[in-house]
C-alpha positions in Angstrom: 1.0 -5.5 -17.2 3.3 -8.3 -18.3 4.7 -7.8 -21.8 2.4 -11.0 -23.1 -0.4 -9.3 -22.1 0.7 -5.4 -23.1 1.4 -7.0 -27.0 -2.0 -9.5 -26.7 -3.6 -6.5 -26.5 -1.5 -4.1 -28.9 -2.2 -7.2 -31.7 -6.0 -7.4 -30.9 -6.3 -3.5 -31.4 -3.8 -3.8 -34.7 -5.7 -6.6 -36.0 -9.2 -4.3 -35.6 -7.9 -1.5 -37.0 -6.4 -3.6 -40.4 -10.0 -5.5 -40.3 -11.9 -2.3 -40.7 -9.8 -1.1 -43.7 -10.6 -4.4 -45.2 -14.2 -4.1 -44.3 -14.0 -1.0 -45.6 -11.8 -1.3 -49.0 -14.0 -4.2 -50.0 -17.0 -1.9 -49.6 -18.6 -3.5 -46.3 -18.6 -0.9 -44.0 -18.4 2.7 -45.5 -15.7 5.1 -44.7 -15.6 6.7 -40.9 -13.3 6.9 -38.0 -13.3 3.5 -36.0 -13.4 4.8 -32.1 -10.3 3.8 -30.1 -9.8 0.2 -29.8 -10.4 -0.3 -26.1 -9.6 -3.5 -24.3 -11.6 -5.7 -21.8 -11.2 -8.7 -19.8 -14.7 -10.5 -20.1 -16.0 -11.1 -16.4 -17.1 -14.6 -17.4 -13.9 -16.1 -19.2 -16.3 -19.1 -21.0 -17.1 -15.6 -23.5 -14.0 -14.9 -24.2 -10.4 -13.9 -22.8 -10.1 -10.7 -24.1 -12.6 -8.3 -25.9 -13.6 -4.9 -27.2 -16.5 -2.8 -27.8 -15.2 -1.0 -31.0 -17.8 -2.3 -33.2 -20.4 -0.7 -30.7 -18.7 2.6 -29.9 -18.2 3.3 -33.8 -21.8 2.7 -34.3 -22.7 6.1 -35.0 -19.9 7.0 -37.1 -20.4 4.0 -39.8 -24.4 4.4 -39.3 -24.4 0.8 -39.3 -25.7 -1.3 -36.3 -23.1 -2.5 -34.1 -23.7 -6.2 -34.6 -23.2 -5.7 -38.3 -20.1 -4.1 -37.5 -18.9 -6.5 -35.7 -19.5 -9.2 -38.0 -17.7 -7.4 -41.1 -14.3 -6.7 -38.3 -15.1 -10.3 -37.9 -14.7 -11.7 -41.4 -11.5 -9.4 -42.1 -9.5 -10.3 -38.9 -6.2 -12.0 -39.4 -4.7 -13.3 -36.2 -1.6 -15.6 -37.7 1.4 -15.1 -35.7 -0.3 -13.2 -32.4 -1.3 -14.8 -29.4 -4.9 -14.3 -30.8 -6.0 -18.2 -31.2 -9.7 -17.0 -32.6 -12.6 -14.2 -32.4 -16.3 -14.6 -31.8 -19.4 -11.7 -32.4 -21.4 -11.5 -28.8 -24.7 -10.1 -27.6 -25.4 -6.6 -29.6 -22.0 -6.4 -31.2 -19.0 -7.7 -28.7 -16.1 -9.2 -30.0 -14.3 -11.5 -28.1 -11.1 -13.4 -28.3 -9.4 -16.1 -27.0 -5.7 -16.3 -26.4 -3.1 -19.0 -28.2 -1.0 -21.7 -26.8 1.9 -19.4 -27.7 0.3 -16.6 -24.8 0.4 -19.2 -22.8 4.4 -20.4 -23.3 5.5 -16.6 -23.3 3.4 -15.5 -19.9 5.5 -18.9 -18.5 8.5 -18.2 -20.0 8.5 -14.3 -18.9 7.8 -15.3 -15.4 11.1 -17.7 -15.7 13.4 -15.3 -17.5 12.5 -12.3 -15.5 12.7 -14.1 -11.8 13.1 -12.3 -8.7 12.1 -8.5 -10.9 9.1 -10.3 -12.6 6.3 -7.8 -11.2 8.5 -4.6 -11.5 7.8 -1.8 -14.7 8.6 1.6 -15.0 5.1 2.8 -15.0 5.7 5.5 -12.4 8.8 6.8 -14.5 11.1 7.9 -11.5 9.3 10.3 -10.3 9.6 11.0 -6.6 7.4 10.5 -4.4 6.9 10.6 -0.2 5.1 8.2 1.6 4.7 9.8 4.9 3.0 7.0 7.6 2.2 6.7 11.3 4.2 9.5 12.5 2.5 8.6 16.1 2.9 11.4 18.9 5.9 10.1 20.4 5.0 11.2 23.8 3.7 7.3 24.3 3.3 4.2 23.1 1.8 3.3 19.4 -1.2 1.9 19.4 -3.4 -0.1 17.1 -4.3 2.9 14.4 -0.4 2.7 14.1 -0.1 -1.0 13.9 -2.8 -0.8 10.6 -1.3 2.8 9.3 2.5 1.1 9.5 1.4 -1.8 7.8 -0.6 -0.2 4.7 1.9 2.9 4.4 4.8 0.3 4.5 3.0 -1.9 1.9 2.3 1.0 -0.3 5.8 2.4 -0.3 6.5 -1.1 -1.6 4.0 -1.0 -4.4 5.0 2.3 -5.4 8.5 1.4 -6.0 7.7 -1.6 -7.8 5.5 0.0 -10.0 8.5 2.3 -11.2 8.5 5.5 -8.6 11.3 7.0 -6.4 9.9 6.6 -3.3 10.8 7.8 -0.1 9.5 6.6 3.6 9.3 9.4 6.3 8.4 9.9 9.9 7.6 12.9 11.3 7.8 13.4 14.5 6.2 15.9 17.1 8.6 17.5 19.3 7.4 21.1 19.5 4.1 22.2 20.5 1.3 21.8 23.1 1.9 17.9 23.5 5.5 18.2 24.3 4.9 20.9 27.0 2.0 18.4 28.2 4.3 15.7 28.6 6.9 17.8 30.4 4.0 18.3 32.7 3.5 14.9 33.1 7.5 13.9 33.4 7.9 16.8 36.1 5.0 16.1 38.2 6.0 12.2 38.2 9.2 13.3 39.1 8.3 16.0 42.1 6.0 12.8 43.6 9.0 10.9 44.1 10.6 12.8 46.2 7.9 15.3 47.8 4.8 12.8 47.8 1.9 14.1 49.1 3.5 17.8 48.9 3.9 17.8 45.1 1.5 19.0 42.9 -1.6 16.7 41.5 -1.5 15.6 37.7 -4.2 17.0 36.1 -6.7 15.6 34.2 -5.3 16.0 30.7 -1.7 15.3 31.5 -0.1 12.2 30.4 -1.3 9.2 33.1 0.2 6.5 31.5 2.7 4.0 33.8 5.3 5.4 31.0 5.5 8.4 32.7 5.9 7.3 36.2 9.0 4.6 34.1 11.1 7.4 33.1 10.6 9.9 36.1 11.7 7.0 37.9 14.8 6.6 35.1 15.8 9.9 35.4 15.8 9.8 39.4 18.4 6.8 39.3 20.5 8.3 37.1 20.8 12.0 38.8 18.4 12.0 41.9 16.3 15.2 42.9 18.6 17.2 41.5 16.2 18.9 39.4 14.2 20.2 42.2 16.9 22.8 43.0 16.1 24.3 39.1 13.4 26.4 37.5 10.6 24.8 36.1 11.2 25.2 33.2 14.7 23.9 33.4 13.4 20.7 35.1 11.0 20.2 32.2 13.3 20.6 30.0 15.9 18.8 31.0 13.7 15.6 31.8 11.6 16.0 28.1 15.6 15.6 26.9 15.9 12.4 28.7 12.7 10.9 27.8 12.1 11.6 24.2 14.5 9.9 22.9 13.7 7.6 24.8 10.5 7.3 23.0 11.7 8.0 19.9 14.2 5.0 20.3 11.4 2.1 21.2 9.3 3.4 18.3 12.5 2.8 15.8 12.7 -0.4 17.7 9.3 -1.5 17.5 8.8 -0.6 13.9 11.9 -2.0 12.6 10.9 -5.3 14.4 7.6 -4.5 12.2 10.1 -4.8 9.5 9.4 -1.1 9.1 12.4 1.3 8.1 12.4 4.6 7.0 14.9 6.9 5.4 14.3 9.9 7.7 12.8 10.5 10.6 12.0 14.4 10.6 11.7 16.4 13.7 8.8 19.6 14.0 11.2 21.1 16.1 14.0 21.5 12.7 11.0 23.7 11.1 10.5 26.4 14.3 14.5 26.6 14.7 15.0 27.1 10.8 12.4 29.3 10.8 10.3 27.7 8.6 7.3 27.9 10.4 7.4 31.7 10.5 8.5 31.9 6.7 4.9 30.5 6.3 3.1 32.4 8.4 4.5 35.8 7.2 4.0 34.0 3.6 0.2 33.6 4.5 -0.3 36.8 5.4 1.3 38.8 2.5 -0.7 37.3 0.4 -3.6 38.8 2.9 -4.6 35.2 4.1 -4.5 36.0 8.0 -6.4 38.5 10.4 -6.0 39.1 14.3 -8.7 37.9 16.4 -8.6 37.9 20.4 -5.2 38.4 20.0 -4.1 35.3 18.4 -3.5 35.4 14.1 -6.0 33.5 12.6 -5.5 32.0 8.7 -8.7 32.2 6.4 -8.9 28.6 5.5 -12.9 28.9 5.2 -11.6 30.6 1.9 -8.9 27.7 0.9 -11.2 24.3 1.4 -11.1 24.6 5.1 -14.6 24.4 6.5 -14.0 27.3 9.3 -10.8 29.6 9.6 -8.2 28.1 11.8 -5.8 29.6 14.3 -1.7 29.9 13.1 -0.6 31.8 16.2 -2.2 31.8 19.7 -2.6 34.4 22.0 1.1 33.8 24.0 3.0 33.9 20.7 3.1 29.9 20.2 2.5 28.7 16.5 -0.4 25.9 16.1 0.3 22.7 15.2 -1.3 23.8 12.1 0.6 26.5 11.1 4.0 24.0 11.5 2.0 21.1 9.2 1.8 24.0 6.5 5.7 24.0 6.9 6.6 20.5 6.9 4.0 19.7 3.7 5.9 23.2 2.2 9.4 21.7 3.4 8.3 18.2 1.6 7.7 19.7 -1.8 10.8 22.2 -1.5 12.5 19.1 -1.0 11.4 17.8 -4.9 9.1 15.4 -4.5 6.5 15.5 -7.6 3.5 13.5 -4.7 3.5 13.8 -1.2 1.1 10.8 0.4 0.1 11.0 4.0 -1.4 8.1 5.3 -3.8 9.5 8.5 -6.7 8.1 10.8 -9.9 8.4 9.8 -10.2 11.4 12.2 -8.3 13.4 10.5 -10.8 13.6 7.5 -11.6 16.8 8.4 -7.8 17.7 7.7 -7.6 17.0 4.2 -9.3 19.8 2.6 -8.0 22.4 4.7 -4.4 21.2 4.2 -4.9 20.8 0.3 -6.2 24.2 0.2 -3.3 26.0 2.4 -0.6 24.3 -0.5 -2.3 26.2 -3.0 -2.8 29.3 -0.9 1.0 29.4 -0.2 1.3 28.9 -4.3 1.9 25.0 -4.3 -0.2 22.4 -6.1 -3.0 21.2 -3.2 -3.5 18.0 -6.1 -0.1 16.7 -5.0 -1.0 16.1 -2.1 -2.1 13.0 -1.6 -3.8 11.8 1.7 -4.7 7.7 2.6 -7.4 7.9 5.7 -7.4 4.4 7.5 -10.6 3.3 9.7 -10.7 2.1 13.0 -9.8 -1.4 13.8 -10.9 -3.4 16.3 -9.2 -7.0 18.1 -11.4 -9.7 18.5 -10.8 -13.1 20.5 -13.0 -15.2 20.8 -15.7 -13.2 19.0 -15.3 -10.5 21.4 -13.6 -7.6 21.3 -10.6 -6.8 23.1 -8.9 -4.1 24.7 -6.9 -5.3 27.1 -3.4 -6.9 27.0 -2.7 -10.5 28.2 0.3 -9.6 29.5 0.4 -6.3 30.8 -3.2 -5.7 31.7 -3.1 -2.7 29.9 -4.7 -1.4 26.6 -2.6 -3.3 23.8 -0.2 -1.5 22.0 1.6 -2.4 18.7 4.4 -3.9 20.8 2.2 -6.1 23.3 0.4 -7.1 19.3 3.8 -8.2 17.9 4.6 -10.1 21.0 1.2 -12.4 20.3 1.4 -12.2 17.1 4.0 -13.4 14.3 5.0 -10.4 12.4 3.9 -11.7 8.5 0.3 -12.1 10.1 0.4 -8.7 11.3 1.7 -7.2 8.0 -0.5 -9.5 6.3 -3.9 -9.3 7.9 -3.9 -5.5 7.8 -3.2 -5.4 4.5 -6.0 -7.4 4.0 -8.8 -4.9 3.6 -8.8 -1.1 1.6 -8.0 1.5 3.8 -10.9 3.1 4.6 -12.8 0.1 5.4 -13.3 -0.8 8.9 -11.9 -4.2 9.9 -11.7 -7.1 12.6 -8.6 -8.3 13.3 -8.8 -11.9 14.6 -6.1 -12.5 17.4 -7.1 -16.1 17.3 -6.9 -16.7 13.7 -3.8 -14.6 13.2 -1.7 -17.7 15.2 -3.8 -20.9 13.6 -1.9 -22.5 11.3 -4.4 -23.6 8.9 -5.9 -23.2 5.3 -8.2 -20.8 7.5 -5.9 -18.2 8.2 -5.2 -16.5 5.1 -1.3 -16.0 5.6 -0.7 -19.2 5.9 -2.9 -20.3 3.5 -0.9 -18.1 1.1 2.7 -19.3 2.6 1.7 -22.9 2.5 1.3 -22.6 -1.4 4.8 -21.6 -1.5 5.9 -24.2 0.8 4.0 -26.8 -1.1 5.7 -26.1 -4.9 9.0 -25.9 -2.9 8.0 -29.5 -1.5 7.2 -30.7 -5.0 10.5 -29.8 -6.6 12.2 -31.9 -3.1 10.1 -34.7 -3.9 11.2 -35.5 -7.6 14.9 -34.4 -6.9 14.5 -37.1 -4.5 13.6 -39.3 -7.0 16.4 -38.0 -9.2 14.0 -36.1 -11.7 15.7 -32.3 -12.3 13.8 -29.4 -13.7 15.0 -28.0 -16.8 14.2 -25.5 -19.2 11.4 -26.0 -21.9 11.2 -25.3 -25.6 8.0 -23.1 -26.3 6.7 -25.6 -27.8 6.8 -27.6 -24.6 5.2 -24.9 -23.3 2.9 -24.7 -25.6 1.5 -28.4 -24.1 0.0 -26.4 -21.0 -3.5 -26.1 -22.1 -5.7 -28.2 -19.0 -8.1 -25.0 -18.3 -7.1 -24.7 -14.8 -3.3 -24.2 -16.2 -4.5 -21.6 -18.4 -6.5 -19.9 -15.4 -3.5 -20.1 -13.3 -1.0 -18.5 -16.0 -3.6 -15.7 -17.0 -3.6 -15.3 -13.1 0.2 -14.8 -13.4 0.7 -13.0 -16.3 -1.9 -10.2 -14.7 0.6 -9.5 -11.3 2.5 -6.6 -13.1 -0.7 -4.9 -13.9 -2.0 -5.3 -10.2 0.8 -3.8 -9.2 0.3 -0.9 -11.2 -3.4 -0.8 -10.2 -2.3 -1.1 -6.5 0.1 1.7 -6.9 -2.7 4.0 -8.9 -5.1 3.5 -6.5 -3.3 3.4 -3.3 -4.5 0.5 -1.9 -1.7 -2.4 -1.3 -4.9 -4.5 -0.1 -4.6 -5.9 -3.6 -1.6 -7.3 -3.2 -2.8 -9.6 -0.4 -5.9 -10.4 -2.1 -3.6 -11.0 -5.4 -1.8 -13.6 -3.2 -4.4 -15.3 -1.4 -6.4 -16.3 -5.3 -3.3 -17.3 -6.8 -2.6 -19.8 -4.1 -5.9 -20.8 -4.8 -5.5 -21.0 -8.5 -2.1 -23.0 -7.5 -4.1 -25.9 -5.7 -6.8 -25.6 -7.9 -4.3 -26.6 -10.9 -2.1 -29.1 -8.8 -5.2 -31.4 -8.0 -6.5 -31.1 -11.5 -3.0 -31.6 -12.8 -0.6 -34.6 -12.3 3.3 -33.2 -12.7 5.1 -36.6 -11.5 4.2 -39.7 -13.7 3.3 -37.7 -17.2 5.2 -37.8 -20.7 8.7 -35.9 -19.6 7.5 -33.1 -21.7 4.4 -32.3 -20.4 6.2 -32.8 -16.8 8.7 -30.5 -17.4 6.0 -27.9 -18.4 4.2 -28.1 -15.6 7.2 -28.3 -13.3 8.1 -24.7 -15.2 4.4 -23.5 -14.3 4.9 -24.6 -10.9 8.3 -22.7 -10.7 6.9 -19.3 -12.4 4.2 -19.6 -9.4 6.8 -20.1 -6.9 8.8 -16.4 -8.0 4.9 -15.1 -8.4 4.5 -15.9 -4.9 8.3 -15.3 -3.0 7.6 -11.8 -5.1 4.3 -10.5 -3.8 5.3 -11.9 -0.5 8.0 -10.2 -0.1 6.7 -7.0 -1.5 4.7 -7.3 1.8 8.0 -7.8 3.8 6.1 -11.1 4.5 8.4 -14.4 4.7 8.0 -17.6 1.8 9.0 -20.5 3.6 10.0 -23.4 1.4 8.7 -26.0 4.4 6.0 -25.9 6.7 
């Protein structure tokens, strides 16, 4: 929370507490332990801005109904010198108060002095913390689970460090395992069909059939011809897995970075089978007597760690499971000092969650720090109707063939626009209308309109400058005091975004404080009143302006100054 709000509230508790000793001294309320002094935000503002229900809470300790409580707090309160204006009894035993001109100037004036950083606390303290997000097989493209997961992991990152953590952004990527020998399949039998045709093998029906295949088979033939058909199989697999992958690998960087999507590392499976990693687990598992041999393959008792049924580490021919490797890399993670590991997965992964949580602790690590965001299923729409199909390549649409439709702040924007594990629509059509409809540039517009107001009275030779509190003080219209609660509340949504993991508030923070904004500037004339009361608002309309550039570009999301 901003630090008007953090000392409203420290003054309202303080000013209960020295109440009830007064209460108390002049014999009102008899001598007990007041309950902590917890404080509310009224959901109808008309009762109140702030409020607490000490007077009820404490009820059994004085032995005194809560209304009479109330009313004795009330008669002892002193609120001179806060940014308490006055107090009111409610219903059984509420009391409400109402904030002062001087909350009011500071909340402005905070905004002002603290700028571009006005948002940012140190509520996470520094600790570390791993945001791992769409780590997408890299055998193909990304689709539309990664577009969403990319977005909200990104955005989360984002909220996490603003709210005071060390955060770190991390791919990982699969290049070992069952998919990578699929796709060297896929690459080889591509490959044989261009230069045997009908005598090369089939692809089967789980290979890889996508025209990505047939691309690089193709790349690889115009760089060294059929050379590879005079090596072993697995030679030729290997080598054309060498050319392709990082291949892959590169587009997704590509892609993602044109998502405005970086991230300090980008960790390969295959670093945890050659380190050994992946064994050290395994043998780990079963000296602690966690495994057991079943039809020849080494089977880890997870039904006994939160997994619902036991789960294979190492099959039959010798190969590790994909699972037995994810109990590396979440081992590697923490042995790597991070205090909260975050994974942000598809919804079809729920089944994941308790089964990895439980091998942490089995291997003797804390399952709670582990932290996992499941995102739903989204779906395209245009034209009310669902699509599947890309305009331009007349194939299933991909995050790439999405970013080519669709500017890149709508995309971060829109799927930030609902919680994670909520199903959503995204709207093709309304993603590109540039109206108050679409909510991006509803929320852009906002900035681009303050930025137009402060053109349009330099124009006309009128500068902003800065205002006395007293000035300040003059901003008491009720939709200027709606908007500058509205702002004085963004620090503590950050916070809130970061302790719930859900950067959907941010975008919803945005899209009612451009609301508030208009609200306020067609209640509110700036050009043509007293200079004081001008220069006020134009400080109001400034403070708004940082609000806004600063949750925007939290979101990596552009403020344009015209549109």
């Amino acid at each position: 929370m901003s630090n008007a709000v953090s000392l409203a509230e420290q003054q309202l508790q303080q000013a209960v507490l020295d109440a009830v000793k007064k209460a108390v001294a002049a014999g009102e309320l008899p001598e007990a332990e007041l309950a902590p002094v917890t404080v509310e935000i009224p959901g109808d503002r008309a009762h109140g801005d702030l409020a607490t229900n000490a007077a009820m809470s404490s009820a059994r300790a004085f032995r005194l109904p809560p209304r009479r409580i109330a009313d004795a707090i009330l008669a002892h309160l002193q609120l001179e010198n806060t940014y308490l204006e006055r107090a009111e009894v409610a219903g059984p035993g509420f009391l409400n108060f109402f904030l002062s001109p001087a909350f009011y100037a500071a909340s402005v004036g905070e905004v002002l002095a603290q700028g571009d950083t006005f948002g940012r606390s140190d509520f996470g303290g520094g600790k570390k913390v791993m945001v791992e997000f769409v780590s997408a097989n890299p055998t193909g493209p990304m689709h539309m689970g990664n577009a969403r997961g990319g977005a909200l992991g990104d955005c989360l990152a984002a909220v996490l460090d603003a709210a005071g953590y060390d955060v770190w952004r991390e791919f990982y990527i699969n290049d070992a395992g069952n998919q990578i020998e699929k796709f060297g399949l896929s690459l080889d039998i591509r490959y044989q069909q261009l230069f045997l045709g009908d005598k090369a093998p089939e692809l089967p029906e789980d290979a890889y059939h996508g025209d990505d295949i047939r691309v690089h088979a193709q790349g690889y033939a115009a760089l060294h011809g059929d050379s590879l058909l005079e090596v072993s199989e697995e030679e030729r697999r290997k080598a054309l897995v060498a050319y392709a992958l990082p291949l892959n690998i590169d587009k997704m960087q590509r892609d993602l970075k044109k998502y405005r999507i970086v991230y300090d590392q980008w960790f390969h499976e295959s670093v945890l089978h050659n380190s050994g990693e992946v064994k050290e687990v395994i043998d780990l598992l079963t000296e602690k007597g966690l495994t057991y041999e079943k039809d020849g393959a080494l089977w880890y008792k997870a039904s006994e760690n939160g997994g619902e049924k036991d789960e294979v580490l190492v099959r039959a021919n010798g190969n590790p499971t994909y699972f037995a490797a994810d109990i590396a890399y979440h081992r590697n993670k923490f042995r790597r000092g991070f205090d909260t590991c975050i994974d942000v997965w598809g919804a079809d992964h729920h089944g994941h969650v308790a089964r990895m949580k439980g091998a942490m602790d089995a291997i003797g690590l804390d399952g709670d720090q582990l932290q996992v965001v499941l995102i739903q299923l989204v779906r395209l729409m245009r034209d009310g109707e669902v699509v599947r199909m890309s305009k331009r390549s007349g194939k299933a649409i991909q995050l790439a063939d999405l970013l080519d439709e669709v500017p890149v702040d709508a995309a971060r924007f829109f799927f930030n626009l609902r919680e994670a594990n909520t199903r959503m629509d995204f709207d093709l059509d309304l993603a590109v209308e540039q109206s108050a409809s679409n909510p991006v540039y509803y929320v852009q517009y906002a900035h681009a309109r303050i930025c137009s107001i402060f053109k349009n009275l330099a124009a006309d030779g009128i500068s902003p400058r800065d205002c006395t509190r007293d000035e300040l003080c003059l901003l008491t219209e009720p939709e200027e005091k709606e908007l500058i609660r509205y702002l004085a509340g963004y620090p503590g949504e950050i916070v809130a975004a970061a302790k719930t993991y859900d950067p959907a508030r941010m975008t919803r923070y945005c899209m009612e404080l451009a609301t508030l904004f208009h609200k306020f500037y067609n209640a509110c004339r700036v050009k043509g009143e007293d200079e004081p009361l001008m220069q006020a608002r134009l400080s109001l309309c400034a403070a708004t302006r940082h609000t806004l550039k600063n949750a925007l570009t939290l979101l990596k999301i552009d403020a344009p100054e015209s549109m």
